[in-house]
C-alpha positions in Angstrom: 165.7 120.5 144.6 167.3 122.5 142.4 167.1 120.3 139.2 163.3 121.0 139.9 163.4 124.9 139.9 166.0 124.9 137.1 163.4 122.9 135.3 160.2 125.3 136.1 161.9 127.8 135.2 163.2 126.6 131.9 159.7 125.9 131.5 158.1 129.5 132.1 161.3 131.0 130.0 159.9 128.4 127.5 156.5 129.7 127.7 157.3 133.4 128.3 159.3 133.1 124.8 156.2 131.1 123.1 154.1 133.8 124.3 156.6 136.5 122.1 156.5 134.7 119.2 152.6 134.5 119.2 152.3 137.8 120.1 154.7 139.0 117.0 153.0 137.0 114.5 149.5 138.3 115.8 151.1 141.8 115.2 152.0 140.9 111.9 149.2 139.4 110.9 147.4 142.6 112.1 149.8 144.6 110.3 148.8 142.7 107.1 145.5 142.8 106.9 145.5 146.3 107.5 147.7 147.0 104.3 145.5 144.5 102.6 142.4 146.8 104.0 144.0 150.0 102.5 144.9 148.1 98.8 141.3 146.8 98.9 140.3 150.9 99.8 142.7 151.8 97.0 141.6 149.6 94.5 138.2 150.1 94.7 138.4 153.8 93.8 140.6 152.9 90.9 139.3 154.5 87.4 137.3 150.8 85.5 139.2 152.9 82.1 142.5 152.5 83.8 142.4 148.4 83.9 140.1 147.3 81.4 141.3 145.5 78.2 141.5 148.0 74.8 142.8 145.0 72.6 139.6 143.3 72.8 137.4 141.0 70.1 134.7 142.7 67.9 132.5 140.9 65.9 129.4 141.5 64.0 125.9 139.6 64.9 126.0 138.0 61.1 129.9 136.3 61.4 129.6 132.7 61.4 130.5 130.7 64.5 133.4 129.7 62.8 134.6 133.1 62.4 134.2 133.5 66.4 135.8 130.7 66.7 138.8 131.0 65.4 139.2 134.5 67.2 139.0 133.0 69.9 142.7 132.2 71.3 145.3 133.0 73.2 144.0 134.9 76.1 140.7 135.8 74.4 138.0 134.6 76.2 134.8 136.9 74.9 133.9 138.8 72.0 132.3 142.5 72.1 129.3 141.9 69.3 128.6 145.5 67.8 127.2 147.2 65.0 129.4 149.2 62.4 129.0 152.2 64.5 130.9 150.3 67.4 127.1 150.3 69.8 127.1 147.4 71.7 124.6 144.3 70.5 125.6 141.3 72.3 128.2 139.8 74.5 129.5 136.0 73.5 131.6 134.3 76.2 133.6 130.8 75.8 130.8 129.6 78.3 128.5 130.5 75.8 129.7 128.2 73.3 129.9 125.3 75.3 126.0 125.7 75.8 125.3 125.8 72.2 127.2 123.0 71.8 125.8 120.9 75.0 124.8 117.3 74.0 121.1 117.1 74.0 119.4 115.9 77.5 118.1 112.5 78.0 120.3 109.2 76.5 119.0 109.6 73.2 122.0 109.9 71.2 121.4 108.7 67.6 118.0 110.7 66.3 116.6 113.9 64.0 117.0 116.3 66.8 120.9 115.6 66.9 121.0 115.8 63.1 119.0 118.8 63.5 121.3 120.2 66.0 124.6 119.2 64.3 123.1 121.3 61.0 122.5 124.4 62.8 125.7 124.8 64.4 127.6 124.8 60.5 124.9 127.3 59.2 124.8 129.7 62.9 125.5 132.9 63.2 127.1 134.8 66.2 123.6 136.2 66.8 122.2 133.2 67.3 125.0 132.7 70.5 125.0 136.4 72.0 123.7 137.0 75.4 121.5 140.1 74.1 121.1 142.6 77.0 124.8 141.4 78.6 125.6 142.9 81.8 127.9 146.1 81.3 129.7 149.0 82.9 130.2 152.3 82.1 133.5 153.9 81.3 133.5 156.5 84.6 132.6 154.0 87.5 135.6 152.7 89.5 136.7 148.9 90.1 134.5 149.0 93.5 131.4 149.4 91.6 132.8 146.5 89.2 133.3 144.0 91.5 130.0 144.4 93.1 128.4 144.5 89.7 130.4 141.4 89.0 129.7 139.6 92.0 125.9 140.4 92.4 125.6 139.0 88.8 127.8 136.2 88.6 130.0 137.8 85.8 133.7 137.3 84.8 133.4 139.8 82.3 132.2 143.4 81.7 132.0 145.1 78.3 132.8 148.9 79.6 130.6 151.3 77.1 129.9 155.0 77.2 126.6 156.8 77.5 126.0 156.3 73.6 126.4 152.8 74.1 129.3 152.4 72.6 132.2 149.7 73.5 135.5 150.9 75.1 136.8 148.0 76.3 136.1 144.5 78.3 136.8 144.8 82.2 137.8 140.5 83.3 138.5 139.1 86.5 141.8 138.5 85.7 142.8 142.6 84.8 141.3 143.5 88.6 143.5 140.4 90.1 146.4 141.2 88.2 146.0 145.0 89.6 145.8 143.5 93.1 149.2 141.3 92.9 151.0 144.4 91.4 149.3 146.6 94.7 149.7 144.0 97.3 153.5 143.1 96.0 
């Protein structure tokens, strides 16, 4: 009789220890969403001129693609297009380009409209790719109004511009998630 009460009460120690461990792991899984909560509170009030990207592309609505696209490398992924008092005109992304370049619908593959195509992208301008009225931010808001501008619209970029219009910088995705490894590390 003996073996059998060892054994029951092996099994509640067993189960009174389980019980521990899921309580501490609850605890610090509490704990860490609670420090996640305060970075998210942080973040959110953090300064859009503190994270965005100074070192950004500029080019001008006349530059041939070509031009664009041999800018674009590296990290690059979007070009500011402005005027020669630095206003803000258009917004090209890589995205973009793959649009202007998308095969023409249907199977026809062989045909005038290809040819017609195929000429235009040699002789286009960067106006001709520029999102014209692209979504922006201005230079005071904070990362919280950002991300909801960026969600709401479906944007990885933001080209940040003053009250004049005029570009400071491009806010990405990746500048607000590199900001959140550096506060949640």
């Amino acid at each position: 009789m003996e073996d059998a009460s060892t054994s029951s009460g092996t099994k509640a120690s067993r189960a009174q220890k389980a019980h521990l461990v899921h309580g501490k792991r609850k605890m610090l899984q509490l704990r860490k969403k609670e420090e996640l909560s305060h970075n998210i509170h942080y973040i959110s009030k953090v300064p859009v001129r503190i994270v965005m990207d100074t070192d950004f592309l500029m080019v001008s609505p006349d530059d041939p693609l070509s031009v664009l696209i041999q800018n674009l490398r590296g990290e690059e992924t979007s070009a500011v297009v402005v005027d020669g008092q630095g206003r803000l005109l258009g917004f090209v992304t890589m995205k973009d380009l793959l649009h202007f370049f998308e095969p023409p619908r249907g199977y026809s593959i062989v045909g005038g409209s290809l040819l017609r195509r195929y000429s235009l992208n040699r002789t286009s301008k960067v106006k001709d790719i520029m999102v014209r009225k692209p979504v922006t931010i201005k230079i005071g808001e904070n990362l919280g109004k950002a991300v909801k501008i960026m969600l709401e619209a479906g944007k990885h970029h933001l080209p940040v511009i003053d009250d004049e219009n005029r570009v400071h910088g491009v806010l990405e995705v990746k500048d607000i998630i590199r900001l959140i490894r550096i506060v949640s590390s």
